[in-house]
KOLFIVEX-271874 format. One record per residue (C-alpha): residue in one letter; x, y, z. Coordinates in pm, whole numbers, plus 32768, in hexadecimal, padded with zeros to 4 digits. Layout:
N
AXYZ
...
This chain:
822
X800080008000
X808981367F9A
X80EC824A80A7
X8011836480C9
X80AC8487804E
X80D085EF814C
X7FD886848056
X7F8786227EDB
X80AB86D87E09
X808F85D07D04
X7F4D86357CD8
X7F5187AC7CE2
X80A587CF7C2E
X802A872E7ADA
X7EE988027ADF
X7F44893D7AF7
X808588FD79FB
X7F8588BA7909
X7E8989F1798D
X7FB88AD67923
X802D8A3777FC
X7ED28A22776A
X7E6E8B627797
X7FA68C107766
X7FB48CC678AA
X80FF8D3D788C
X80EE8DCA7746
X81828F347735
X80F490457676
X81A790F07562
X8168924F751A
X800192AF74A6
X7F8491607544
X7EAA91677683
X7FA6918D779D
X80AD923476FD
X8056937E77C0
X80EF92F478D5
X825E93347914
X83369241786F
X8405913F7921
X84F690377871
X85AF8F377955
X866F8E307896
X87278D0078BB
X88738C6B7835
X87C88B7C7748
X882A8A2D7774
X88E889447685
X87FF880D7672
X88E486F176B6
X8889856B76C8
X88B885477836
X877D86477873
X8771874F7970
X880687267ACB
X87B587FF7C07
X890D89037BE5
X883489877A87
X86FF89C57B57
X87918AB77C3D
X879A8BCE7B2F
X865C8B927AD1
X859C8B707C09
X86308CAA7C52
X85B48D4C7B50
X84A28CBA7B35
X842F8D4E7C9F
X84AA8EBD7C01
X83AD8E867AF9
X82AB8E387BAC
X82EC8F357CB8
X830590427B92
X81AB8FAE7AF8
X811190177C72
X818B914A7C73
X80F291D57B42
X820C91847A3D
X81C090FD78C6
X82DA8FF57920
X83B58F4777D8
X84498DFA7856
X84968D17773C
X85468BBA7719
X85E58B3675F0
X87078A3A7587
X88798A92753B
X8884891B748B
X89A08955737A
X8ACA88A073EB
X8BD987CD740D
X8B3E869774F6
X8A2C865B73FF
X8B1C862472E6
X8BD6853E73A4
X8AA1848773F5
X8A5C845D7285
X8BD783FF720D
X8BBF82E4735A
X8A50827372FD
X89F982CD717A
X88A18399720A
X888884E2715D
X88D885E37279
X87A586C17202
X86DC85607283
X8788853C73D3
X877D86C87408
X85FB86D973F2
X85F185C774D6
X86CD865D75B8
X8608879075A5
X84B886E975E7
X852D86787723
X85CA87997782
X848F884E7767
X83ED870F781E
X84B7875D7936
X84AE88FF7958
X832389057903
X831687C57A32
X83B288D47B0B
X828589E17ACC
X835D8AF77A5C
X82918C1879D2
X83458C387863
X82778CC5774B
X82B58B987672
X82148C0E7530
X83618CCE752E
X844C8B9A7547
X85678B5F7443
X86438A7B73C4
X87968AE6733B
X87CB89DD7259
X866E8A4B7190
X869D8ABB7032
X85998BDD7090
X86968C377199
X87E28C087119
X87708CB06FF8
X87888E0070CC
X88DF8D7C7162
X89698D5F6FDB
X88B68EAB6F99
X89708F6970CA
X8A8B8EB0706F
X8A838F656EE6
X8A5390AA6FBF
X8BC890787051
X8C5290236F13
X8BEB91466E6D
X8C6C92216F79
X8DA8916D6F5A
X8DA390D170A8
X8DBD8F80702B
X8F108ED66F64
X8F988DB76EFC
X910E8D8D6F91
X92148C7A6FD3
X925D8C2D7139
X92B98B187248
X91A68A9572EA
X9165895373BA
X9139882672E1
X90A986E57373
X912F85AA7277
X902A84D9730E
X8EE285A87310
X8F70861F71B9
X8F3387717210
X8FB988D77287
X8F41890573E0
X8F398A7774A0
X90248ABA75A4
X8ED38A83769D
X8EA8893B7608
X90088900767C
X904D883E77D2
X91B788767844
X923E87417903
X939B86EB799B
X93CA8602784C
X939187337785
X924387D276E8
X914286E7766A
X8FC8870C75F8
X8EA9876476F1
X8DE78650761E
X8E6284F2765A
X8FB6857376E7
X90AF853B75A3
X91E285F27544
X91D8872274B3
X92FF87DD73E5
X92F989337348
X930D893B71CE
X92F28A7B70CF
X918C8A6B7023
X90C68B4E6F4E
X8FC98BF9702E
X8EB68CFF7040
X8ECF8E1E715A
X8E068F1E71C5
X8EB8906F721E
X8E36908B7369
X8FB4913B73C4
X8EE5925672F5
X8DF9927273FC
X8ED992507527
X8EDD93C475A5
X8D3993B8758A
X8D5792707642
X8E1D93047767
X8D2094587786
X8BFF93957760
X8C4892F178C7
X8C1294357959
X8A8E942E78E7
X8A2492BC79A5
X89F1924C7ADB
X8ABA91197ADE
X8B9390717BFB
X8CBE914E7C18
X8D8F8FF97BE7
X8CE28FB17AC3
X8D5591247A29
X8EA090C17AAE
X8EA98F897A01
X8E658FFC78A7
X8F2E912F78D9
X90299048791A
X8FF58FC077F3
X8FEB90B9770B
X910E912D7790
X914D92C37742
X92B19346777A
X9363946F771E
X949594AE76E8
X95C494A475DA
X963C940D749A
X97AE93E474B5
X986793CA7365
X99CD92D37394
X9A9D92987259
X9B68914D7257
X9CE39128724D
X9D5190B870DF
X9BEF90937035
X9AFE91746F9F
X99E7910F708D
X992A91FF71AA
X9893918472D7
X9742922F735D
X96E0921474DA
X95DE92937570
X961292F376F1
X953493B077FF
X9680940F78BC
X974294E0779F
X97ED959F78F0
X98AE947A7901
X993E945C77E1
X9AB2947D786C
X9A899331791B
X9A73925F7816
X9B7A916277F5
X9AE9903E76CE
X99BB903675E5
X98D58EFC7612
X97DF8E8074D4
X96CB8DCB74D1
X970F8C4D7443
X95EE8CB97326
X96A18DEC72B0
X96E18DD17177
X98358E9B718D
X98D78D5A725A
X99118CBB7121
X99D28DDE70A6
X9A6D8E3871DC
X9AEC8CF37238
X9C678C9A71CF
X9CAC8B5C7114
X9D428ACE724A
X9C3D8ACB7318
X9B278A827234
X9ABA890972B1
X9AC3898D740F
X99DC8A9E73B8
X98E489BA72D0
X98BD88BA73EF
X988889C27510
X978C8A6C7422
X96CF892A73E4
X96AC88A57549
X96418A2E7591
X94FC89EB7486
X946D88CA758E
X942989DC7679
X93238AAA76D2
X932F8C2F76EC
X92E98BFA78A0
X94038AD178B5
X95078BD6780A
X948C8CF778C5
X94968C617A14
X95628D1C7B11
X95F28C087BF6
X96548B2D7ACB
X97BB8AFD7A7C
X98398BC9794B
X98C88B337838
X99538BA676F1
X9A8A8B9D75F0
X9B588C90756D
X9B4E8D0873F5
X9CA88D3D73DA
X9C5C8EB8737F
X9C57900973E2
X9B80914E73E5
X9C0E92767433
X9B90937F7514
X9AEB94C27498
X9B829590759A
X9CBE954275D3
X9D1E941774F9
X9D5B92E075D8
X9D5D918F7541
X9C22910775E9
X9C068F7F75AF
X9A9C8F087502
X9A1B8DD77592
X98E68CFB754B
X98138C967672
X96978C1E7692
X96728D027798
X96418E267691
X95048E1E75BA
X94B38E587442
X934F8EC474BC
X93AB8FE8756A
X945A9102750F
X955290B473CF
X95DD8F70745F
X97078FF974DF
X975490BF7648
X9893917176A1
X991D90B17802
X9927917D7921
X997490AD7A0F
X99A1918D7B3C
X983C92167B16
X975990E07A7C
X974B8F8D7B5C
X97538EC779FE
X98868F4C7964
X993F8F4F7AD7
X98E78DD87AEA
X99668D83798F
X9AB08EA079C3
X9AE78DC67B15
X9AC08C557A46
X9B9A8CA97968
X9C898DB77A0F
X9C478EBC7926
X9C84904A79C6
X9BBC910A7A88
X9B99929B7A73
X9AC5936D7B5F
X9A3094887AED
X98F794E67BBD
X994095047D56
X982E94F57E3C
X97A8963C7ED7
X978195828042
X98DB94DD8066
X986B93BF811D
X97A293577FD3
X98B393497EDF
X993991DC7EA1
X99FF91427D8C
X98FF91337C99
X980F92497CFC
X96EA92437C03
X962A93967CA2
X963494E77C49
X977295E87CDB
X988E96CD7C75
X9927969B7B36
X9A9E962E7B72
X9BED95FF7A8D
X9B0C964E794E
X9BCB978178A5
X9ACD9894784E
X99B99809792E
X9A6997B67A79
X99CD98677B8A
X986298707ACA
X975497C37B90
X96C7968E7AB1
X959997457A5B
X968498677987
X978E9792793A
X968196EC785A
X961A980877B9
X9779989B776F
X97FC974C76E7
X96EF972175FE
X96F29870757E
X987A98487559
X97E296D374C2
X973B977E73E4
X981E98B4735D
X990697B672FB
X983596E77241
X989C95B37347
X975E957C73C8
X95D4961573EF
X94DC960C7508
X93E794E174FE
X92B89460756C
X92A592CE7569
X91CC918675F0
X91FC90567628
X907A90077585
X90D58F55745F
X8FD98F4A7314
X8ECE8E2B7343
X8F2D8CC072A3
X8DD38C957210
X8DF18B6B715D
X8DDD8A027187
X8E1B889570A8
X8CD4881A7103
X8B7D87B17078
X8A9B88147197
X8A67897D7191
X89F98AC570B7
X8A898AC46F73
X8B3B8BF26F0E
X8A738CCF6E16
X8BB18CBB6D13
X8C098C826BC7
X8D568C696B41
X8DDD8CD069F9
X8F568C6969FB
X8FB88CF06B2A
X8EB58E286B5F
X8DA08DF46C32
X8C628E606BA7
X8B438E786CC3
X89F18DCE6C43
X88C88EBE6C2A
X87F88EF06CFC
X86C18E6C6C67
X87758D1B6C51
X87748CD76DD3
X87738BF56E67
X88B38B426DF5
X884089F96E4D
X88FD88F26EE3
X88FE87E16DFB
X88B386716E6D
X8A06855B6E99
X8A2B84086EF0
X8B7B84546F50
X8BAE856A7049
X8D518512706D
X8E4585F96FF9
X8F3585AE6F37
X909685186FC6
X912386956F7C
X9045875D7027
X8F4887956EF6
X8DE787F86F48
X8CEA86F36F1E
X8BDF87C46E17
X8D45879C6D00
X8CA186386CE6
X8B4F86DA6C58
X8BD987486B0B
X8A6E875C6A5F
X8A6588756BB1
X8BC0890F6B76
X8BC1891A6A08
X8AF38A186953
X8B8E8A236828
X8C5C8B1A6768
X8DA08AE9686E
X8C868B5F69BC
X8CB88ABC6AD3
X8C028ACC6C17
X8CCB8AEA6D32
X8CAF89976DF7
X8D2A89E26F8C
X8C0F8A407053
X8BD08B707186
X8C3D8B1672D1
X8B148ACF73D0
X8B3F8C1E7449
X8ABC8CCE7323
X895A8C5A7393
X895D8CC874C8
X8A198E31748F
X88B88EA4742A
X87768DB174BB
X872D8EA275B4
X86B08FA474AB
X860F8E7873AD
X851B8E5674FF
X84938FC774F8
X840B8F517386
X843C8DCB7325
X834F8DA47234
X83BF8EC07165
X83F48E296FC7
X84708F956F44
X85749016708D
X86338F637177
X8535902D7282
X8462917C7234
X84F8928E7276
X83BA93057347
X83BF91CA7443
X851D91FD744D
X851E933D74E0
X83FA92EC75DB
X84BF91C07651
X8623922D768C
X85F993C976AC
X8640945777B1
X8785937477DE
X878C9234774D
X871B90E577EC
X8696915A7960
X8725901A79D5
X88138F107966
X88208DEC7A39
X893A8CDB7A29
X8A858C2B7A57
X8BC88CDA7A8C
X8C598BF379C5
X8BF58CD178B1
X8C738E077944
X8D508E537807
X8D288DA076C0
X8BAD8D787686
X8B618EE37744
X8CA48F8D7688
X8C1A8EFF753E
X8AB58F2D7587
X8B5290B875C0
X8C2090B67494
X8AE4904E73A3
X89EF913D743C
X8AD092617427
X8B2D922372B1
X8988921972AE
X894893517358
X8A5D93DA7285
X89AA93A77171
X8873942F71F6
X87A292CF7243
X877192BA7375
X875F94157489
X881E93D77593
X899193BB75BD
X8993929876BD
X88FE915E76AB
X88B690EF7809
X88B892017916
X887791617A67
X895B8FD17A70
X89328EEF7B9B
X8A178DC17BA1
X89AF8C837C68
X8A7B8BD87D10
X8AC98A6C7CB3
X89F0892D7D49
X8B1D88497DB0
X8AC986B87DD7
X8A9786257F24
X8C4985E97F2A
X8C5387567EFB
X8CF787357D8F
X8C4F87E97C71
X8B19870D7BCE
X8BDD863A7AA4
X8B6E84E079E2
X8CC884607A1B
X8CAB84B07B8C
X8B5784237BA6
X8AE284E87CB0
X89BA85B57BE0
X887785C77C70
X875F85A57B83
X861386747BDC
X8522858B7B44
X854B84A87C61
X851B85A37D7E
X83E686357CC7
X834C84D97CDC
X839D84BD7E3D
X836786037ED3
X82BE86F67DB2
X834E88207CEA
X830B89167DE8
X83C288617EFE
X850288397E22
X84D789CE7DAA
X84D28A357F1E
X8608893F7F6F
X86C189B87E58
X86868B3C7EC7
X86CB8AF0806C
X88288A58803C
X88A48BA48058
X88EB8CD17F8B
X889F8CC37E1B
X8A258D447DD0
X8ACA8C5D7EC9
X8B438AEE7E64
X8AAC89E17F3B
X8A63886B7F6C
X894887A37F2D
X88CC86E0801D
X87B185F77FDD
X873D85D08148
X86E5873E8129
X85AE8726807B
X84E3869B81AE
X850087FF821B
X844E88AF8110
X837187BB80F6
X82F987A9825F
X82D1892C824D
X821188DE80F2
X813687EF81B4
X80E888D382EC
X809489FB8203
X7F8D89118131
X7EE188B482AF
X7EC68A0182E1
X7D878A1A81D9
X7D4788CA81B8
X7CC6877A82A7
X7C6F86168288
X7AF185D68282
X7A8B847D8328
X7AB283D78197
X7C24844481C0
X7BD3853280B4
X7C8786BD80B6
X7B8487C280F2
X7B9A89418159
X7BB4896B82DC
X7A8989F28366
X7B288AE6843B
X7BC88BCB834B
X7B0E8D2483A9
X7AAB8E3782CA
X7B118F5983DD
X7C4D90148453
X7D678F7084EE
X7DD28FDD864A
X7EF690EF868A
X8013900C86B1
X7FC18F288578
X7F67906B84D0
X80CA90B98501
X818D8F978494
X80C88F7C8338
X813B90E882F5
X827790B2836E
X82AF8F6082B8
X8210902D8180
X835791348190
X842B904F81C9
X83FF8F4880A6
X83C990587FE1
X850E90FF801F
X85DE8FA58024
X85428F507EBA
X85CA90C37E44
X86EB90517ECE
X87108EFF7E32
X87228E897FA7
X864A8D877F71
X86A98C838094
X86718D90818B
X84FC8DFE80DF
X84AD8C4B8129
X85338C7F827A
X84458D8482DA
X83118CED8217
X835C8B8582DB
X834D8C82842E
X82218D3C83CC
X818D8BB48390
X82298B0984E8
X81358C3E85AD
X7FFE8C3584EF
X80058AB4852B
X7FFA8AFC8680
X7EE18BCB8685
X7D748B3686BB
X7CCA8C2285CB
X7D178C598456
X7CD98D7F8399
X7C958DA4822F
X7D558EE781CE
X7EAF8E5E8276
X7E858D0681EA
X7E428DA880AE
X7F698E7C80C2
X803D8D69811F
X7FF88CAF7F9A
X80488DD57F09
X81968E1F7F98
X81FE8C857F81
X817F8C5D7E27
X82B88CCC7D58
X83708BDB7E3B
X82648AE67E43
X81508B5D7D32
X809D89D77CF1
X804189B97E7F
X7FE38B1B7EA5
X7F0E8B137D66
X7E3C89C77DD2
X7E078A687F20
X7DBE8BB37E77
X7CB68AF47DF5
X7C4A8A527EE4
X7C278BBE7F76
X7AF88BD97E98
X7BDA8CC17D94
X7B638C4A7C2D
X7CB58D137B7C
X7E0D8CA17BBC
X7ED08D547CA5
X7FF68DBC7BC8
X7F908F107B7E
X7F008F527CCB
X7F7790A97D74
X80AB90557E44
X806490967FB6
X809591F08048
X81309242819C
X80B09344828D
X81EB93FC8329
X816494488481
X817692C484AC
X82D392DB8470
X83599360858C
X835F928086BE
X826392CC87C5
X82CE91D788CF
X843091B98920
X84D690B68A13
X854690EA8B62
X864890288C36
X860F90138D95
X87048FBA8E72
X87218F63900E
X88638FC890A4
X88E48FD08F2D
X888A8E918EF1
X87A08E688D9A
X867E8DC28E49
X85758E258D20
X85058EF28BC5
X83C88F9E8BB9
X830B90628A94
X82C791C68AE5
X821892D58A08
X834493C88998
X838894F58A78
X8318944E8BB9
X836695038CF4
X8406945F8DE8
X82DF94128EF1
X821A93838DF8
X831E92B08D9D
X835292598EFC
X81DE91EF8F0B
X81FF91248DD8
X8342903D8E48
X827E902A8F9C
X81668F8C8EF9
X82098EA88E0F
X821D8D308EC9
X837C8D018E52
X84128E4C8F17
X82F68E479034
X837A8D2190CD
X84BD8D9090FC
X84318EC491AF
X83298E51928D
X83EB8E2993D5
X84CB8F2093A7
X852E909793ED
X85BC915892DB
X86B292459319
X8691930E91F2
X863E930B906B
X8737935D8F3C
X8677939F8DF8
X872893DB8CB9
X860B94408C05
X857993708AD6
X86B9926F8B3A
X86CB91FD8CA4
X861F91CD8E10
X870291588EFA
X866D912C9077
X87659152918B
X86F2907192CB
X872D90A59413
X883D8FA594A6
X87CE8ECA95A7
């Protein structure tokens, strides 16, 4: 015989799922449409990838979050957009298909139907008529279409360049598709070795944009790490080109440097293994040691070579540059610590004022010069990398680093040795890749000029295979569709496809107007959706905190550029969650096997139970366990709210208790509901949603106590636990005698007067001793609060015998009585 559940979620749950879907409850209003008089308010979620495995709890943080925003904002007056769609381009479903044969377009709408399964199972309140699908033609069509937008601004290219190449997948992989392990980098997908090899690629300019991106940070409210991060990684500095010629041969070497003050102090050159000029620079006998140093340098990654506590290593060219100033032979070197990404792949060593160059001076005993002291003498040290006085530099000794910069590069620059510079480490956007499964490019080639397709040909449509492999060299797999490539007359179509990221540099805006056949969106719903500021709220991972927001950024801007869309920021207000660990407190993996899998749990203890679980494990931006003897809490507190409206008749059936009264509470309960009403509503502002359950559980522990019930508070109690909990609180609702749903139900208000405390707590004490606490009205005097410990059983007894000697009152804190000593 099956248990009998706390109260019938299975039952309720299913229902009202199907109430919303069916009549489209959550369906915003676009502008002219009923509703749209409102004020706008568009809260969005990092759309998922849909992968085989299905959804595990860590994804439903986000969007239970946001979810309770939505709903929240729906309560409060607000014509709320909160869409879901499907980022479903991708790497793991080609895999899939090269493993099993099954067309990934097949396994990807399966996926995606279970997906949805599982995020409509958890009653969030998405408008789903606005759901998309990344890999459909009438969506990628718009991707291809923005795409032809770059191009013509000349933000897009073809180029040669070393990127990872995985000989097993067949296929270039991004640098965030790299895993870097102690046996060297390998692929995030099945874990194979990866090498770097030079392949024809598309970019995008986003280095073009880079000053924009940087400004643009200054208009959002985003974590300040997050800023941090992708200022970081954009990576302004300014400074100095520094022209070197080189002893013997007709060849100049560029640096770029922040510190020109200390250009005195250098004592070698160091280039990048990449450079191109080490194969001219190097001298015959030292070539193979060169070659081999420069080929075990390509295995690396930009973060191993960068690393400040690794050892330095590097070879010699066997050649010299000479100094601008005062012509010193200063040795040039090749070392993987210097990169070709930044700057011009070559850095003047200073090694008395940059850790890097003292490290590798120290390795390999090269000299040391100082030329900047300290201003506090206790700060200087051996290799001092701060700013100070300008020392044994000629014309600039004595300058503080701040003019010594200027007057060096304006000596730089009258002598035609140098020029002030602005650079970052951002590098253009590897938008390419040698797979089958994602947007074709909208290109034609003719020889080797790319001719973009028009527009009224979109979509270029991805043409069926049977065999989604690249080729042994790299070779996308669409060069096996020659009746695709081919058109005849030497055109070619180009066969590499987008990266997944061009799908999701743009959804949010396709949601404002996704059934649109003429525009990627209207410009009017455009503007009614994103102005003032962009997205009101962005909700999602950190692990996103640079490439998908900084190329999300970089697309919109080259949009708003052109006059598309109206405002110069996509998402203005970002809150990260933090991450769902397993129960051995390691991140949720398949190989670990330690994810937790909601569709259980909602069979066991309903959707609403796991939603409140999810949101009391702490704060939304903190990392924390999961822990699956947890959920008896929420759903105890689930069970006691649900008795509060409802008993068993004699049939064990659930029917509306009889003594729920239509009349006003008393003072003290009066006081709690508005006081519970300020503060959930004030933790929800504040994304402080564990604390908002903490007070609602309160608010439910005293009215259980109470003998009476009374409609209004019970009433106001659904509404303020129904984003958390909204299938519970609508049944009950209900059950209320309400025939509408709840969802777009005024949110409580709070009267202020109840806000301030009227009784506060005294301690009373006996010869100092704490012997009781009693509740006084605020303000007492201190006879009446005399009278009142007097009377209260626990204190009396202690003073019925005896004599007191005096009182001490510390008014609105303390009574102490002084007896009389025997």
């Amino acid at each position: 015989m099956p248990v009998r559940k706390a109260y019938p979620f299975d039952v309720i749950e299913p229902k009202w799922q199907h109430y919303w879907l069916e009549r489209e409850l959550f369906r915003s209003a676009d502008p002219g449409e009923m509703g749209s008089e409102k004020p706008k308010f568009y809260v969005l979620d990092m759309f998922p990838y849909p992968s085989g495995s299905g959804l595990h709890v860590g994804h439903l943080e986000g969007y239970t979050a946001s979810d309770i925003v939505a709903r929240y904002k729906r309560m409060k007056g607000f014509n709320v957009l909160h869409p879901m769609g499907w980022d479903a381009f991708g790497l793991p479903a080609e895999q899939h298909a090269i493993l099993t044969g099954t067309h990934p377009a097949l396994t990807t709408k399966q996926n995606i139907d279970n997906f949805r399964r599982q995020i409509q199972s958890m009653g969030f309140s998405y408008d789903w008529r606005r759901e998309i699908n990344t890999t459909d033609p009438s969506y990628y069509k718009w991707t291809q279409w923005i795409f032809k937008r770059l191009f013509e601004k000349g933000l897009a290219y073809v180029a040669e360049a070393p990127v990872w190449y995985c000989p097993k997948l067949k296929t270039v992989l991004a640098n965030e598709e790299i895993v870097h392990t102690p046996e060297g980098p390998r692929s995030e997908r099945g874990n194979h070795p990866v090498i770097k090899k030079p392949f024809r690629q598309w970019f995008l300019k986003i280095t073009a944009y880079a000053e924009k991106l940087l400004e643009g940070l200054e208009l959002v409210e985003w974590p300040e790490s997050i800023k941090e991060m992708q200022r970081h990684w954009i990576g302004k500095s300014e400074g100095a080109v520094v022209k070197f010629s080189v002893e013997g041969k007709d060849i100049e070497i560029e640096v770029f440097t922040t510190r020109p003050d200390t250009l005195f102090g250098v004592t070698f050159l160091v280039l990048a293994p990449e450079n191109p000029l080490v194969t001219k620079l190097t001298e015959s006998g030292f070539k193979e040691l060169v070659e081999q140093y420069c080929a075990s340098a390509s295995l690396k990654t930009d973060l191993e070579r960068t690393e400040l506590s690794k050892n330095k290593t590097g070879v010699w060219t066997g050649s010299f540059a000479i100094h601008p100033i005062t012509n010193e032979k200063l040795p040039i070197w090749v070392s993987d610590y210097v990169l070709m990404t930044y700057g011009t792949g070559a850095i003047m060593a200073v090694p008395a004022h940059d850790r890097r160059d003292y490290d590798f001076a120290k390795t390999f005993c090269l000299p040391i010069k100082k030329v900047v002291t300290a201003e506090r003498i206790e700060e200087d040290t051996e290799c001092y990398t701060g700013e100070g006085i300008t020392v044994h530099s000629g014309f600039i000794s004595g300058l503080t680093t701040k003019e010594a910069k200027e007057k060096i590069i304006q000596w730089l620059e009258e002598k035609k040795l140098g020029k002030r510079m602005v650079q970052y480490k951002l590098r253009d956007w590897l938008f390419s890749r040698q797979r089958y499964w994602g947007e074709p490019f909208p290109i034609i080639w003719k020889e080797n000029t790319p001719i973009p397709v028009p527009d009224e040909e979109l979509p270029v449509l991805l043409p069926d295979l049977e065999d989604f492999t690249p080729t042994d060299e790299g070779i996308a797999p669409l060069a096996r569709k020659k009746d695709w490539v081919e058109l005849g007359n030497g055109l070619k179509r180009e066969v590499n496809t987008m990266p997944q990221w061009a799908g999701s540099c743009w959804y949010y805006l396709r949601y404002c107007d996704p059934s649109n056949k003429e525009a990627p969106f209207a410009a009017e719903k455009e503007r009614y959706w994103m102005c003032p500021h962009g997205v009101d709220l962005y909700i999602g991972g950190a692990e996103h905190a640079v490439l998908h927001l900084l190329y999300a950024r970089f697309w919109h801007k080259v949009l708003y550029d052109i006059g598309l869309v109206s405002t110069p920021e996509p998402f203005y207000k970002l809150v990260n969650q933090g991450v769902i660990l397993g129960e051995d407190n390691q991140k949720m993996s398949k190989s670990r096997g330690n994810i937790v899998n909601p569709d259980a749990i909602v069979q066991e203890y309903g959707a609403d139970t796991l939603r409140l679980f999810e949101m009391f494990l702490g704060p939304l931006q903190q990392s924390k366990p999961w822990s699956s003897k947890g959920l008896e809490g929420p759903h105890r507190f689930l069970a006691r709210v649900w008795r509060l409206f409802m008993d068993e008749d004699g049939e064990g059936l659930w029917i509306l208790r009889k003594d729920i009264l239509d009349e006003e509470a008393p003072s003290h309960i009066q006081r709690l509901r508005h006081q519970t009403i300020a503060g959930v509503t004030e933790d929800i502002e504040n994304f402080q949603f564990h604390t908002a359950i903490a007070k609602l559980m309160t608010f439910v522990n005293e009215l259980t106590k109470e003998k009476k019930r009374w409609k209004k508070v019970l009433e106001d109690l659904l509404l303020l636990l129904s984003p958390f909990a909204p299938h519970i609180c609508e049944e009950l609702w209900q059950k209320m005698g309400h025939k509408d749903s709840l969802a777009y139900e005024p949110w409580p208000k709070y009267d202020p007067k109840y806000l301030i405390d009227e009784d506060i707590e005294l301690i009373v004490q006996i010869d100092g001793k704490v012997r009781g606490r009693i509740m006084v009205k605020k303000g007492i005097e201190k006879e009446e609060a005399i009278r009142k410990a007097k009377e209260t059983e626990a204190i009396g007894k202690w003073l019925e015998k005896a004599t007191i000697s005096k009182v001490i009152y510390v008014p609105e804190k303390l009574l102490n009585f002084v007896l009389v000593k025997n």
